[in-house]
ZALOPA-111218 format. One record per residue (C-alpha): x, y, z; residue in three letters. Coordinates in steps of 0.001 Angstrom, whole numbers, plus 500000, padded with zeros to 6 digits. Last residue first. Layout:
! ZALOPA-111218
XYZAla;...
//
This chain:
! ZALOPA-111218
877334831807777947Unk;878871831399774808Unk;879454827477775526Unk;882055826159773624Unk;884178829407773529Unk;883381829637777438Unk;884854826045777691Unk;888675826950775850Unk;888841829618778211Unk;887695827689781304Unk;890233824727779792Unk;893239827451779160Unk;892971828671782869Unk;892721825315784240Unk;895943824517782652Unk;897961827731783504Unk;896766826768787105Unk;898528823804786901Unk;896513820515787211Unk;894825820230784181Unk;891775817481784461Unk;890682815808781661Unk;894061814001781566Unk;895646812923778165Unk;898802810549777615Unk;896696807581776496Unk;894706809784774183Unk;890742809874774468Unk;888393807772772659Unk;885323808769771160Unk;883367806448769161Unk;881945804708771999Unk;881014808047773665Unk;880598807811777604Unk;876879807988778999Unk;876036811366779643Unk;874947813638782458Unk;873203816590781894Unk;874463820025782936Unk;875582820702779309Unk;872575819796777580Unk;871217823440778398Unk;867870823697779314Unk;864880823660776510Unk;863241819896777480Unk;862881821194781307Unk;860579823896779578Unk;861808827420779941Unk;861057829720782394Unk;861303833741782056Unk;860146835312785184Unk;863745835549786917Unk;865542835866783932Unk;867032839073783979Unk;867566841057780868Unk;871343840886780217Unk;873883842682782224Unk;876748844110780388Unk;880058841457781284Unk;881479841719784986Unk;878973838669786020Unk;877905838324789475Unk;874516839538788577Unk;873414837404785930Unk;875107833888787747Unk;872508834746790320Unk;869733835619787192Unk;870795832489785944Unk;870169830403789752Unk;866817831649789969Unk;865921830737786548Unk;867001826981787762Unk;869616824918785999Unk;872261827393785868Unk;875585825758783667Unk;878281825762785923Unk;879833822600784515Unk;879959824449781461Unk;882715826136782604Unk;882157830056783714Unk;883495833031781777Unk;887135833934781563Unk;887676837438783088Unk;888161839586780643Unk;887508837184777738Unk;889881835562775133Unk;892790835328777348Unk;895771835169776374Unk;897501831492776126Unk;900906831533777714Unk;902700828991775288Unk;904379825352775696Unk;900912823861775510Unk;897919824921773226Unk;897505822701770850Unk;897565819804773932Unk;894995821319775964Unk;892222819698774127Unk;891370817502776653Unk;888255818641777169Unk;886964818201774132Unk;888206814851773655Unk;885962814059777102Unk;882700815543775168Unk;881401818435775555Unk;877758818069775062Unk;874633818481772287Unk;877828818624769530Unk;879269820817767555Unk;880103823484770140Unk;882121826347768706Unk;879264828875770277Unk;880357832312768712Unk;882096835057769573Unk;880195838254769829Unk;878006837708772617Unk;878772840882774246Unk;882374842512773934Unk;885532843072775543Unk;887919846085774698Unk;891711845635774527Unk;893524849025773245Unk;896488848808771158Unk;894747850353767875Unk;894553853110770091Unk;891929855390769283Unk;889059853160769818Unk;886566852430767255Unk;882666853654767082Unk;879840852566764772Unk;876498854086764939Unk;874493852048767462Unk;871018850396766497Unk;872318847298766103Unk;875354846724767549Unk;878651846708765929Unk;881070844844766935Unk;885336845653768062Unk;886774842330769638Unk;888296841435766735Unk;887347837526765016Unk;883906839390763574Unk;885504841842761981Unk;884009845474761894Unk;884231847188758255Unk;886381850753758059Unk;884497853439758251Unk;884089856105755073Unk;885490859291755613Unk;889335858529754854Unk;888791856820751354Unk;888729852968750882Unk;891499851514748936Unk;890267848723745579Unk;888789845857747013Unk;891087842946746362Unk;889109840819748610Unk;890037839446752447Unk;893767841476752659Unk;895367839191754729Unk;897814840135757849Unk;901263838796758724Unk;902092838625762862Unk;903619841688764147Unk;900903843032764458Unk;900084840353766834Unk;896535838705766107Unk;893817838553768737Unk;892337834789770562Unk;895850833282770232Unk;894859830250772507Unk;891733830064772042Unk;891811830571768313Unk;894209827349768233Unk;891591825693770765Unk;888977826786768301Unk;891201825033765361Unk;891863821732767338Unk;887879821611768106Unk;887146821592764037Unk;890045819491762799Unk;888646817052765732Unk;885619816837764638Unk;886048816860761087Unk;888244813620762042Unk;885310812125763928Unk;883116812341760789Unk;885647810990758783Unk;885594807455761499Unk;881718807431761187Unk;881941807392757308Unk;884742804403757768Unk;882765802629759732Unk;879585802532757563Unk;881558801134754687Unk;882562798881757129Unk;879079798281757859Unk;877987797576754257Unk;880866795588752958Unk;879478792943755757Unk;881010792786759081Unk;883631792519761679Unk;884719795673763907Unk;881934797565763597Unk;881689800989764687Unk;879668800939768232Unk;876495803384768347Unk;875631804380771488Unk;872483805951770378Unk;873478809268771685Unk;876223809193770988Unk;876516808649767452Unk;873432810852767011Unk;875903813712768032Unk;878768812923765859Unk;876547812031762849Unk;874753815330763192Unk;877799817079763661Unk;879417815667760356Unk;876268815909758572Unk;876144819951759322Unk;879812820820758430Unk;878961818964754632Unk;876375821061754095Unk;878292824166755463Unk;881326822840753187Unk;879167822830750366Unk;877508825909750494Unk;874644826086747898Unk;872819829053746833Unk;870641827094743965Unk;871677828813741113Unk;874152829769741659Unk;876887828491744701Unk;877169830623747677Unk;879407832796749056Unk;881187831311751601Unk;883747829537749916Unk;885425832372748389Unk;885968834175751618Unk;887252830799753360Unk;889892830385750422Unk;891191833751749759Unk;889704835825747048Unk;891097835779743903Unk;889441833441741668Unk;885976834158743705Unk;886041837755742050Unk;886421836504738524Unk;883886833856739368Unk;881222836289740794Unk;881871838396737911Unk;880953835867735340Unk;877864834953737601Unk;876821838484737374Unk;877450839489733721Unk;875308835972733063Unk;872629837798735037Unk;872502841279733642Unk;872149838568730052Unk;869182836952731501Unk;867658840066732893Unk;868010841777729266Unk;866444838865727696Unk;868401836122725588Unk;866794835736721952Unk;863426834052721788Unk;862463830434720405Unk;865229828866721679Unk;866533826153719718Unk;864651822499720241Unk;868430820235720174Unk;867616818848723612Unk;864060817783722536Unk;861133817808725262Unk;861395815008727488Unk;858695812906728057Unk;857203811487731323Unk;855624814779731813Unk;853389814312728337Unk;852738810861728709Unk;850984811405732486Unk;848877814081730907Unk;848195812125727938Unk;846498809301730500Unk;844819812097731993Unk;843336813717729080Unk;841946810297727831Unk;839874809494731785Unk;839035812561732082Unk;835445811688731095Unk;835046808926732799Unk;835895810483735952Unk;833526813403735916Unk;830593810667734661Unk;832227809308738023Unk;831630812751739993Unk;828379812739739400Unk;826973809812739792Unk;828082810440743289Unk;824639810540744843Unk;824438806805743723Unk;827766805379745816Unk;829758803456744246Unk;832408805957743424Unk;835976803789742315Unk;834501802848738940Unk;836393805626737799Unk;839829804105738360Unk;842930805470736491Unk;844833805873739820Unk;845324809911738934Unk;841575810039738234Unk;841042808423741885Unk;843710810800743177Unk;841856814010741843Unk;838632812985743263Unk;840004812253746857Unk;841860815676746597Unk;838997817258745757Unk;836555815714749024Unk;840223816922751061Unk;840409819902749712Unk;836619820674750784Unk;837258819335753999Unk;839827822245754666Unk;837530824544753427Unk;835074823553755920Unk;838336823695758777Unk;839608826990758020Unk;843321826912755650Unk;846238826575757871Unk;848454829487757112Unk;850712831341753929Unk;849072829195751388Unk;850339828059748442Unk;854178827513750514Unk;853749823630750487Unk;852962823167753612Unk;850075825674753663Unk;848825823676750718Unk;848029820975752914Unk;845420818513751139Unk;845674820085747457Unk;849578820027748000Unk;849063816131748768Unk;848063815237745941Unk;850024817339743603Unk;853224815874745057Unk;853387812190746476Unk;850641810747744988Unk;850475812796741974Unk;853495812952740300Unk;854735809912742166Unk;852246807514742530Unk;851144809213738519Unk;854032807820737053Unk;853941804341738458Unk;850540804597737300Unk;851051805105733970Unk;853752802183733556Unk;851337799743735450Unk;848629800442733112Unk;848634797830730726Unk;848196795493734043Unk;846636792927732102Unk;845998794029728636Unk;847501791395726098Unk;850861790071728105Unk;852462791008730913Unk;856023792743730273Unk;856295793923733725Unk;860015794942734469Unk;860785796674730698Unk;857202798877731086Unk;858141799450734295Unk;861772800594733482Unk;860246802763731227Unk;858133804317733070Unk;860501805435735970Unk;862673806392732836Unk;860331808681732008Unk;859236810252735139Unk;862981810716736469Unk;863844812409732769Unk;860201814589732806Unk;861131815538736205Unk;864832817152735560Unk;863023818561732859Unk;860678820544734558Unk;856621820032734156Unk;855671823386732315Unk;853992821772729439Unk;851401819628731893Unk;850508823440733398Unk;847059823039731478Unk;845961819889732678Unk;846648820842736038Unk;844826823807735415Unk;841690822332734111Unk;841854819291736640Unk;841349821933739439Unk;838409823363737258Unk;836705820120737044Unk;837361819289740687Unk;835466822476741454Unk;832670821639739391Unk;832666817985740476Unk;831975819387743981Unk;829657822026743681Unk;827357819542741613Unk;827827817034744741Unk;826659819547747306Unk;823803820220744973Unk;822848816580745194Unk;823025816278748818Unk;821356819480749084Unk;818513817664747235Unk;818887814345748864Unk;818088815833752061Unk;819891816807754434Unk;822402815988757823Unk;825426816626755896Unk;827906814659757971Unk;825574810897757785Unk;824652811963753960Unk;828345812287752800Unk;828896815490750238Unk;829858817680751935Unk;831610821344750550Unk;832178824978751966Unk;834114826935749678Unk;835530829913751751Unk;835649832378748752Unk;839215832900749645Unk;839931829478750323Unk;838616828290746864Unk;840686830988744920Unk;844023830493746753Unk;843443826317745415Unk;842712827939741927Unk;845549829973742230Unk;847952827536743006Unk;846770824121741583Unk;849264823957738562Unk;851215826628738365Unk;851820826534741748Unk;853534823257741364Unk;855652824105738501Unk;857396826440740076Unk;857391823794743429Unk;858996821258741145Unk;862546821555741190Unk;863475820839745391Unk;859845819494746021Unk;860299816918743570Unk;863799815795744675Unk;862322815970747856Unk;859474813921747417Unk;862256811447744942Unk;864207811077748075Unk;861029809642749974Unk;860519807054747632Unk;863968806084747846Unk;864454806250751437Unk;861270804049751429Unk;857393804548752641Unk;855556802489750615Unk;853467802925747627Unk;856099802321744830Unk;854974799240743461Unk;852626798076746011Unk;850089796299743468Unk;852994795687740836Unk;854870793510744177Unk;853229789887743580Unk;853904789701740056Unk;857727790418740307Unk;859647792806737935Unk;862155793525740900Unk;861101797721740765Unk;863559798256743794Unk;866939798062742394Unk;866475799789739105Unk;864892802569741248Unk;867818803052743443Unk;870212803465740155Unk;867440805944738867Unk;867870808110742046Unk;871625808071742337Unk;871839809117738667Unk;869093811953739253Unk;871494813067742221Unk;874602813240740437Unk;875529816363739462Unk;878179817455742183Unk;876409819931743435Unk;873235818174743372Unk;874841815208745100Unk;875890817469748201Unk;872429819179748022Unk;870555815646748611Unk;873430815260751785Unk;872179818088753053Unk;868225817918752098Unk;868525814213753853Unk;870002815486757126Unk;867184815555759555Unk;865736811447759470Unk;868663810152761396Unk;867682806787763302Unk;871394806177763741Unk;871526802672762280Unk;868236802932760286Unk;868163806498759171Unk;872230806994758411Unk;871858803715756118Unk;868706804482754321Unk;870458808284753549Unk;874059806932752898Unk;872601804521750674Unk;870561807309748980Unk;874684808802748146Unk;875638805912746142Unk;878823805235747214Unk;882446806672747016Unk;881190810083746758Unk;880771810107750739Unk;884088808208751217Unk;886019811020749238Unk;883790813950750881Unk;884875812798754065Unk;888106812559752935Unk;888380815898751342Unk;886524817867754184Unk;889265819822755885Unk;889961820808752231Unk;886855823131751617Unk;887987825252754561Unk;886134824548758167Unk;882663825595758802Unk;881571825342762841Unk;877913825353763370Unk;875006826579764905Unk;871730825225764646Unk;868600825736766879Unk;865467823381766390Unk;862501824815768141Unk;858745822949768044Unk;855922824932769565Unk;853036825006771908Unk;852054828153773162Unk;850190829339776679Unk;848542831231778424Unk;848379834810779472Unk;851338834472782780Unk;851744837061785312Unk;854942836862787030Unk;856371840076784602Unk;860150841528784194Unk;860292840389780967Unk;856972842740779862Unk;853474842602781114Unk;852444839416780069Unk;854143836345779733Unk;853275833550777294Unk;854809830279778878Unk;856012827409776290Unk;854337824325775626Unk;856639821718774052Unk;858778820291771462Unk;862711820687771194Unk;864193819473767969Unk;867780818839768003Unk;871034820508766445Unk;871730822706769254Unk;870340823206772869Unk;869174826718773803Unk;871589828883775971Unk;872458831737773489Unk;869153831711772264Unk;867386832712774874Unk;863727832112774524Unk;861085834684775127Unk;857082833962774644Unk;855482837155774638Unk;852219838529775646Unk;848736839675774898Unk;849926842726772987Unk;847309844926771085Unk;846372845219768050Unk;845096849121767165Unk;841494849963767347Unk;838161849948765144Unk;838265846060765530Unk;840224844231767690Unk;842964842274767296Unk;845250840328769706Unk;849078840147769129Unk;851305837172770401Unk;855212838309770602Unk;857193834985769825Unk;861143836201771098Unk;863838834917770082Unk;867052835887771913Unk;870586836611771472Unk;872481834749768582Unk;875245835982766880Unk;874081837299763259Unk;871762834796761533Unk;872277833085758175Unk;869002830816758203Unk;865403831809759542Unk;863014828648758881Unk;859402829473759605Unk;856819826547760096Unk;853197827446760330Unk;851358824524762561Unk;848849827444763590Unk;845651825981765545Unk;844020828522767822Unk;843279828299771529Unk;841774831661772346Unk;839076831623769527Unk;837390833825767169Unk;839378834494764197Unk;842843833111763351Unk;845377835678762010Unk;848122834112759972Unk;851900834348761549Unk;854562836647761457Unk;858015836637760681Unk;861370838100760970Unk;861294841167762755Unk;864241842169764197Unk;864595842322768096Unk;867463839304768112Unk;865032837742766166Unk;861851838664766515Unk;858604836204765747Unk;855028837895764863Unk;852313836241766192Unk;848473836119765468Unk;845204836541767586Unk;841337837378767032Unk;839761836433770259Unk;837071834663772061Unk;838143834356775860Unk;837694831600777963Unk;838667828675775620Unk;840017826208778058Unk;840052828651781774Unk;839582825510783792Unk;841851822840781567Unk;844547825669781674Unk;844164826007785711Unk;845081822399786364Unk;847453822252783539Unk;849695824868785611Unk;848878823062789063Unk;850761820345787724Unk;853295821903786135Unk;854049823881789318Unk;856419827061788518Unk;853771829033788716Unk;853053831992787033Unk;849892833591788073Unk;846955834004786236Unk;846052835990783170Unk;843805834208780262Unk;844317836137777236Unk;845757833085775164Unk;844295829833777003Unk;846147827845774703Unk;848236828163771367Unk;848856826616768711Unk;851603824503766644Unk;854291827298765710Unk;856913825970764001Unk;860302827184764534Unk;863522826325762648Unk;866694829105763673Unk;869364829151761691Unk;873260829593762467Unk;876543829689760686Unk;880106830096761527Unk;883144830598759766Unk;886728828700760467Unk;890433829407760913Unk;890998832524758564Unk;891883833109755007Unk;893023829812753914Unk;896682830324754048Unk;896300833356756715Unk;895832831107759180Unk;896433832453762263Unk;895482835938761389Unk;892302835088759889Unk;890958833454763155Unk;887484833527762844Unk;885297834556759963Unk;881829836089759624Unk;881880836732755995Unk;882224840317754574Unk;880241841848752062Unk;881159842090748279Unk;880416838731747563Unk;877463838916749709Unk;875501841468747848Unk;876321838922744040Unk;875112836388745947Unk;872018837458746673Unk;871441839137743593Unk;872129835889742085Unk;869770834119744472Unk;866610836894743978Unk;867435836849739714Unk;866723833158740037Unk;863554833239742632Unk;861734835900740320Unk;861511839425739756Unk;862804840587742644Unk;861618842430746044Unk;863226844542747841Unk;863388845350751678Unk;865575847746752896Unk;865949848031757092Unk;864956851145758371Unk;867469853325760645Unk;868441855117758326Unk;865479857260757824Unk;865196857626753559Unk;866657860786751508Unk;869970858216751977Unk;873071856956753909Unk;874104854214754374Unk;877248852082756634Unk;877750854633758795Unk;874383853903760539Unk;873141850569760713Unk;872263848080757757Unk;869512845280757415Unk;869374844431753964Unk;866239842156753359Unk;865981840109750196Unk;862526838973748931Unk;861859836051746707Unk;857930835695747235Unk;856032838171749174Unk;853346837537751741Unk;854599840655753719Unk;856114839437756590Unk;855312835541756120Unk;857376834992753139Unk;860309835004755174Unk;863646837468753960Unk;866189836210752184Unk;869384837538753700Unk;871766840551753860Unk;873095841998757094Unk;874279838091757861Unk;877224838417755315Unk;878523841069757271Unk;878162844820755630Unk;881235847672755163Unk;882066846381751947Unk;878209846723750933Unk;878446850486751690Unk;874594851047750902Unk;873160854337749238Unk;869237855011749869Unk;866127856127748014Unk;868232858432745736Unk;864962860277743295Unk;865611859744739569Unk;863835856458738028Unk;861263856685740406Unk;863009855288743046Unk;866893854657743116Unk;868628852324744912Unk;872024852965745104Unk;874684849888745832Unk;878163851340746596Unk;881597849206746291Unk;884339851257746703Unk;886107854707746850Unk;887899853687743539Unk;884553852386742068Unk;882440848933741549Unk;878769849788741218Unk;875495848391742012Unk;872641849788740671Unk;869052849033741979Unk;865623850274740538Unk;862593850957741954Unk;858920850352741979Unk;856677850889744357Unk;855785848724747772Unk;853971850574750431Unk;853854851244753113Unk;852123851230757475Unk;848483851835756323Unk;848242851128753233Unk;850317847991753103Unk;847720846297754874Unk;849213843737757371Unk;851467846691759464Unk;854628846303759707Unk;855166847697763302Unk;859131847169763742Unk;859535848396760591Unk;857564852310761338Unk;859998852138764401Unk;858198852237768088Unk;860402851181770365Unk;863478851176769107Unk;862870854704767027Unk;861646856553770279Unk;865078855404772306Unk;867069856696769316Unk;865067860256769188Unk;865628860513773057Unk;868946859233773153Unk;870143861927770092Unk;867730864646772053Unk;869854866643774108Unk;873636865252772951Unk;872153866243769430Unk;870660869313770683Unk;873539871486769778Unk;874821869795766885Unk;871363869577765533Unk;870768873433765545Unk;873679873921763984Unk;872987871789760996Unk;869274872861761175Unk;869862876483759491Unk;872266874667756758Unk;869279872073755965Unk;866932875326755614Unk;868613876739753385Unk;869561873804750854Unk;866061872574751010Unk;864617869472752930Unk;863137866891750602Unk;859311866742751284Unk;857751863905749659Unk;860836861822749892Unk;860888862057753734Unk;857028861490754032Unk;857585858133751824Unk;860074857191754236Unk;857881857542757682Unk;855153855120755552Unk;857548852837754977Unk;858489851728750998Unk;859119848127750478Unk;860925848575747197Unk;859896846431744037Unk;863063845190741876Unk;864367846337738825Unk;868096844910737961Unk;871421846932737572Unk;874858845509737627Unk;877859848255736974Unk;881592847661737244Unk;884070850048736569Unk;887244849894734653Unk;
//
């Protein structure tokens, strides 16, 4: 029987598409074309692909929807049939928009897509190439849709990738588990601000002389400017416009997960100009391929104008890169680890991985590990018994520092409460920037009389009155998995602090409020960019006028109206006073939890019920997929991927192990051998992980002789329809290409950048190159034709890459000769390190192979690590 899912979503609509549907070619004249086309295809097939790459309608998406699309409504229906699995999205209720081959899509072709490109929540973006769609639309679009909300968005999500195919490596040498390993990558950039944008001079290679000539030219030009970040040429995000000045202030953080094979990224700066088109100022390229993993980069990064190939340099930008991609093993590789990690409370983990290894990155990993297993709140409350110690001395600090567990419970906030959250102060805090509310209210800034001061200070409790309004109203929409933390928060210091008559009656209150407000509200009124209300910096008045409100809000949060001395603020404490009651049932009211028996008042909606269809097909298709297939789609309702959580702390803990030095400890307290033994099932993921590359290394394509796995039980695809490219053969798709396959199934063809980087680590490591052993007694084949350099050979100039560039047999990248990095962005691999004390290599190992066999399996085994 058939499957069907439907859902309505909103359809980004491109301007070029909406002129297709408006004029649907007829029967006649389609059949006139069709031999015109084959004619001119060879004539003007480059010519027509050429004009789409450089100036597509989705490369250029345009601010106002007006002028570039438009979003309408639409509706999607994926279905299940003999000749596959097709989703059709369908526009106006009977017009085809587009028909997808999901089975014929990588798990990277569908992903959330950033907020930033069209200031859209929960937004999915299906980027598909010819052969694998076909529509009324131009198929060389991407498809953006938009869902109802952030839980139909992950179970749509899922649902896609179920049917797509993971990037897996090795299935034919492990067909138990459905391949060797997966890989995953994201890209974190924030993008601080910029300097001397529109200033041309010279590139220079001089830092020196470089800062020389940026403290001349500060501020030269006036300008309107934003960015828009590529990814591998797709467009991924864009930043706010800031008015008037060539050194703007950003700090907008974009996080791109699930990426195909990394290339470049590329941070194109735009300058705008009224009554004409934007125009380009210059771009900021960094190759990904190259760039060191798992740590934070910081620095100010050359904009060049005039195209790669440019010495001219048009300032500069200042922004903070952290590149991860890594190695996922099976489920099962993971067992001990996951053992020892469950053996403990997992906050301890957290305190203990910050202050031994100074690891402050891996929190919302280990925080999702506990999720899935249900046991975060648990962990939480057991942390809190231990630090509220019922002491006189400590009610005044009583949750005010700066602890693991104080800043679990941020998170833990963040993770369920940002719903809730916008409900509260969203729209009123969108509201205040958009009417750019200018308030003061001190005499020594204001520089007026007391009249203005007084008006100043009307604006202001009028303003704080309607912020409280909405809080106050959103109080019934607090989650429950905050209403259990807030309530047994108070009641443990209510049990702690039993102080008689009404000294410190409320303690209990304000232990709420540290947290709900403190830590949450508070400081989403201050930087509401940061919290996803607002999709830039807000201007500096309006900033001030958050912070005045956020001052306000916090003293009614502390209970305290007598906090406003001042005269001129009479004001605001009659404000105070008054709130005073609604507060206090405010902080009752989230500290409760509604009843568990309350019945619903409403029947299940249509959406609800399309979605429990869903997650009962997702498990019916997980049951029987093999291992590495089933694991990589992720969990509902929060998209979780355990072993890919679980893949990251291992590498982190590797890596900051080394670089600290860190010694396991031989003789200690429970603590450290606890410790120890984390350490020591970190190392053996490492190892699992390099043994199975060196396995892939070895055996790089699968004998047909050798068994085969069939990935889902898909049911048999017809003759027309191309088969799906697999990321462990050497046949890949590139974007922009319609997909082509040799004749002979025989035939060995290399490709670009198409295996991935297996390094786990900021350097190869001794162990790693001694992995010869899994390997021995066979003639390994080579993976690439020829092998690619060691990572000895890394190129530490730009000089020396294009060199390495040219002599290389593989398609020749964009040269490098004008695109610098900072000395903080090389490659770690032409560093030298102090050994690793938690890496110790085999008595009966040599880093160096003698036979030529040898050396030919380490260079092999090294260009996997490197994916130069």
């Amino acid at each position: 029987m058939d499957k069907e899912f439907y859902v309505s979503v909103e359809l980004y609509v491109s301007s070029k598409a909406a002129a297709a549907l408006k004029k649907p070619p007829t029967r006649k004249n389609a059949d006139s074309r069709r031999d015109l086309n084959s004619r001119g295809l060879s004539i003007n097939g480059d010519a027509a692909q050429k004009k789409v790459k450089e100036k597509s309608s989705w490369l250029g998406i345009g601010r106002s929807s007006t002028s570039a699309g438009q979003w309408r409504p639409a509706r999607c229906k994926l279905v299940e049939e003999e000749e596959g699995c097709l989703l059709n999205i369908y526009v106006d209720d009977t017009i085809l928009y587009r028909s997808i081959y999901m089975y014929l899509l990588n798990h990277t072709d569908i992903r959330a897509v950033h907020r930033s490109l069209f200031d859209r929540r929960n937004c999915i973006g299906i980027f598909a190439v010819a052969g694998q769609m076909r529509g009324a639309a131009p198929t060389s679009e991407p498809l953006y849709i938009q869902f109802e909300d952030q839980d139909s968005a992950n179970t749509w999500l899922a649902l896609l990738r179920s049917y797509a195919m993971p990037e897996v490596y090795g299935r034919w040498l492990s067909p138990e588990d459905g391949g060797l390993y997966r890989m995953w990558r994201q890209v974190d950039l924030t993008c601080i601000q910029g300097r001397n944008l529109g200033v041309t001079r010279p590139l220079s290679d001089e830092p020196a002389v470089a800062d020389l000539d940026a403290k001349l030219d500060a501020d030269a030009i006036d300008m309107d400017v934003y960015c828009e970040i590529f990814v591998n040429g797709v467009l991924c995000g864009r930043t706010t416009v800031k008015k008037g000045t060539g050194s703007p202030d950003w700090h907008e953080r974009f996080v791109l997960a699930d990426l195909p094979p990394f290339e470049n990224l590329e941070i194109v700066v735009w300058r705008e100009k009224r009554l004409s088109k934007p125009v380009i100022v210059g771009t900021v390229v960094i190759v990904l391929v190259n760039f060191r993993r798992g740590e934070a980069v910081e620095g100010w990064f050359p904009v060049l104008h005039g195209g790669q190939a440019s010495s001219t340099q048009a300032g500069e930008m200042r922004m903070k890169v952290r590149v991860d991609e890594e190695i996922i093993l099976p489920y099962h590789a993971y067992t001990r680890l996951l053992k020892t990690l469950h053996s403990r409370n997992h906050l301890d983990w957290m305190r203990e991985l910050e202050t031994k290894l100074k690891m402050k990155n891996v929190n919302n990993n280990i925080m999702s590990i506990a999720i899935a297993k249900n046991v975060l709140l648990e962990n939480i409350m057991e942390l809190a018994d231990r630090e509220v110690d019922g002491t006189l001395s400590s009610h005044n600090t009583l949750f005010r520092g700066n602890t693991v567990f104080t800043k679990t419970v941020e998170l833990y906030m963040s993770w369920y409460g940002m719903p809730f959250l916008e409900a509260s102060i969203g729209a009123t805090i969108r509201r205040l920037c958009a009417e750019k509310v200018a308030i003061e209210v001190y005499p020594v800034r204001i520089g007026k009389g007391p009249k203005a001061i007084e008006k100043n200070v009307d604006i202001l409790v009028s303003w704080c009155r309607e912020f409280w309004n909405q809080i106050y109203e959103a109080r019934t929409q607090c989650p429950p998995e905050l209403r259990k933390l807030f309530e047994h928060i108070r009641k443990l210091v209510e049990s702690r602090y039993r102080i008689p008559d009404d000294q410190n009656r409320e303690l209990p209150w304000q232990s709420v409020s540290a947290f709900c407000f403190l830590r949450f509200i508070v400081p989403a009124i201050l930087h509401p960019h940061l919290f996803g209300l607002l999709p830039g910096l807000p201007d500096v008045p309006v900033q001030r006028s958050l912070t005045l409100i956020a001052k306000v809000i916090q003293s009614l949060a502390n209970l305290n109206p007598t906090v406003q001395k001042e005269e001129y603020m009479r004001g605001v404490k009659d404000f105070l006073s008054d709130s005073l009651h609604g507060m206090v049932d405010y902080i009752i009211v989230v500290s409760t939890p509604e009843p568990g028996s309350k019945p619903p008042s409403t029947p299940l909606s249509s959406n609800k019920h399309e979605r429990l269809r869903i997650m009962n097909a997702l498990r019916q298709r997980s049951a029987t997929a093999p291992i590495l297939y089933r694991e990589a789609i992720p969990l509902l309702p929060y998209l979780l991927d355990i072993p890919r959580h679980l893949a990251v702390v291992t590498s982190v803990v590797v890596r900051y192990s080394r670089t600290k030095n860190f010694v396991p400890a031989q003789h200690g307290g429970l603590d450290d051998k606890f410790f120890s033994e984390f350490c020591s099932r970190c190392l053996e993921v490492e190892e699992q992980a390099l043994f199975r590359v060196s396995k892939l290394a070895a055996r790089p394509r699968r004998q047909f002789s050798e068994p085969a796995i069939t990935p889902l039980p898909i049911p048999p695809t017809p003759a027309n329809i191309p088969l799906p490219p697999s990321p462990s053969s050497p046949r890949k798709t590139a974007r922009g290409r319609k997909l082509s396959y040799p004749s002979q199934p025989t035939q060995v063809r290399s490709r670009k950048s198409s295996k991935p980087s297996a390094s786990r680590s900021n350097s190869v490591s001794p162990t790693r190159k001694s992995l010869g052993s899994p390997t021995a007694g066979c003639e390994p084949r080579p993976l690439f034709q020829p092998p690619l350099p060691s990572p000895s050979k890394t190129p530490a100039s730009p000089s020396e890459a294009v060199a390495a560039v040219a002599q290389s047999p593989h398609p020749p990248r964009p040269p490098l000769t004008h695109h610098p990095r900072s000395t903080s962005t090389d490659s770690p691999l032409a560093r030298t390190r102090a050994p690793d004390p938690l890496m110790s290599l085999p008595a009966d190992t040599s880093v160096e192979l003698p036979d030529e066999p040898g050396k030919k399996r380490l260079n092999i085994f090294r260009s996997i690590l490197t994916r130069r």
